[in-house]
N, C-alpha and C positions, 0 to 999 in steps of 0.2 A: 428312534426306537421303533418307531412304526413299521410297519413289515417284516419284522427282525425275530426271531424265535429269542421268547423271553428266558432269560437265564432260569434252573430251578433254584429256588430255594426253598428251607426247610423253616417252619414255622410251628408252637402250636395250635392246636385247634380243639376246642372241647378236653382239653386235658389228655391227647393224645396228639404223636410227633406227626406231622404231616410236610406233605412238599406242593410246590404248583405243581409237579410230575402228576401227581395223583389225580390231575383233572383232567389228564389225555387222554383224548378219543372223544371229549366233548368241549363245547361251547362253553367259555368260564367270564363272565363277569365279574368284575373286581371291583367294587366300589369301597372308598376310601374317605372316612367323615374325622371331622374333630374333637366328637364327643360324645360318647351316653347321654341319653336325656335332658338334650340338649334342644330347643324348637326344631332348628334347621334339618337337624340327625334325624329325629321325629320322623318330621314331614317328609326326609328321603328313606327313610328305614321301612319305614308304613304302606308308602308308594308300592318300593318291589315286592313288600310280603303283600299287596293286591295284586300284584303284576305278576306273582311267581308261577302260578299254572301255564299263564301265556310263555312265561320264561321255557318252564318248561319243553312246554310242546313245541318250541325251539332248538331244541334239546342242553339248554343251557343251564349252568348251575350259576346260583349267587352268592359270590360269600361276602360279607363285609368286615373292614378293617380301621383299627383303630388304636390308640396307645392305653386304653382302657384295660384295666385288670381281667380276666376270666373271670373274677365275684362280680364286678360290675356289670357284665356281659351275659351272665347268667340271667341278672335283674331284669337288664333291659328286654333280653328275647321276654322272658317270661311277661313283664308289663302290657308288651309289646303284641305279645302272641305271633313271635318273629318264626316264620318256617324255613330259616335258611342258616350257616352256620356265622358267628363272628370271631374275627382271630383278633389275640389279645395281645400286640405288635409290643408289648412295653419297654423292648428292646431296640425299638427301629428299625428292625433289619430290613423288613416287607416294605416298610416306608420308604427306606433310604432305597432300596434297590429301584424302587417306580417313582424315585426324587419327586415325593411327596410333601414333605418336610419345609417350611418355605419359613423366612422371615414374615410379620403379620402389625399392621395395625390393630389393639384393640383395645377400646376405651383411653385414646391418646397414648396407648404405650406400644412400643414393638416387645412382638415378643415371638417365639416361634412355635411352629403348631403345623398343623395337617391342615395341606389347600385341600380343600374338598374335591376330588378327583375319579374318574372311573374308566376303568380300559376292558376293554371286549378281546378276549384271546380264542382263538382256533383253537378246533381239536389234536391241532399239530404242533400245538403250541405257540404260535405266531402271533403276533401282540396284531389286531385288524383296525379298531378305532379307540383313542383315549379324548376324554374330556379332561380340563382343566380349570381350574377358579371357577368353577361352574354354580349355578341357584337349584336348589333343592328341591324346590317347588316347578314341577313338570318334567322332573332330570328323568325318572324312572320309564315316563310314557316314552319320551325321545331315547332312550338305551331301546327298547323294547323296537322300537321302527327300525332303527339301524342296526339292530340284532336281527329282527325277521330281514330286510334287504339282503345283510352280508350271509346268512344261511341260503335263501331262496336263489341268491344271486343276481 
């Protein structure tokens, strides 16, 4: 999928229909977690609303995604003090389409959930770098370095 112009799809967002369309002509980050209020989420949620000015002035947006309701999403920006938007996937579609969706060990059971995941798309819409099964903790500084490299060149 790398290199490859990411298919649109249509999602919503903040209680209005959006698509990935809508992020062309800039630098879109897409990070993809488990859960609300969760430590891991936390610790990666908190990360880029520090990092979002630097995001910014990359000229990139951040949205994040997850199978979480829009009420629960509300909460968490708000807790959070999140300045970026989150899309309330409860349909999987955004999941399924960036085969996010993984079988999962937890607490001795499989069960299946959201690998914690993040892709970096061009303003041409070009899928440029994804992580996968990746730790939460220092995710956001490392998007941030190979987000300035792939802008600067």
């Amino acid at each position: 999928m790398l290199d490859k112009i990411v298919k649109d799809i249509s999602f919503e967002l903040e209680g209005q229909s959006a698509s990935l369309s809508d992020y062309r002509g800039s630098w879109l980050v897409l990070f993809f977690y488990p859960r609300d209020n969760t430590p891991g989420c936390t610790t990666e949620a908190t990360a880029f609303r520090d990092l979002s000015k630097n995001f910014q002035r990359q000229g990139a947006n951040i949205v994040g995604v997850s199978r979480d309701t829009a009420r629960s999403h509300e909460k968490f920006i708000e807790k959070l003090d999140l300045n970026f938007p989150l899309i309330a996937d409860t349909e999987e579609k955004v999941c399924l389409h960036f085969d996010v969706m993984k079988e999962k060990m937890m607490y001795g059971k499989q069960v299946r959930g959201i690998e914690r995941s993040t892709f970096i798309i061009d303003p041409d819409g070009v899928l440029r770098h994804e992580w996968r099964k990746l730790r939460a903790a220092g995710h956001a500084e490392e998007v941030l370095e190979v987000l300035t490299r792939l802008v600067t060149g």
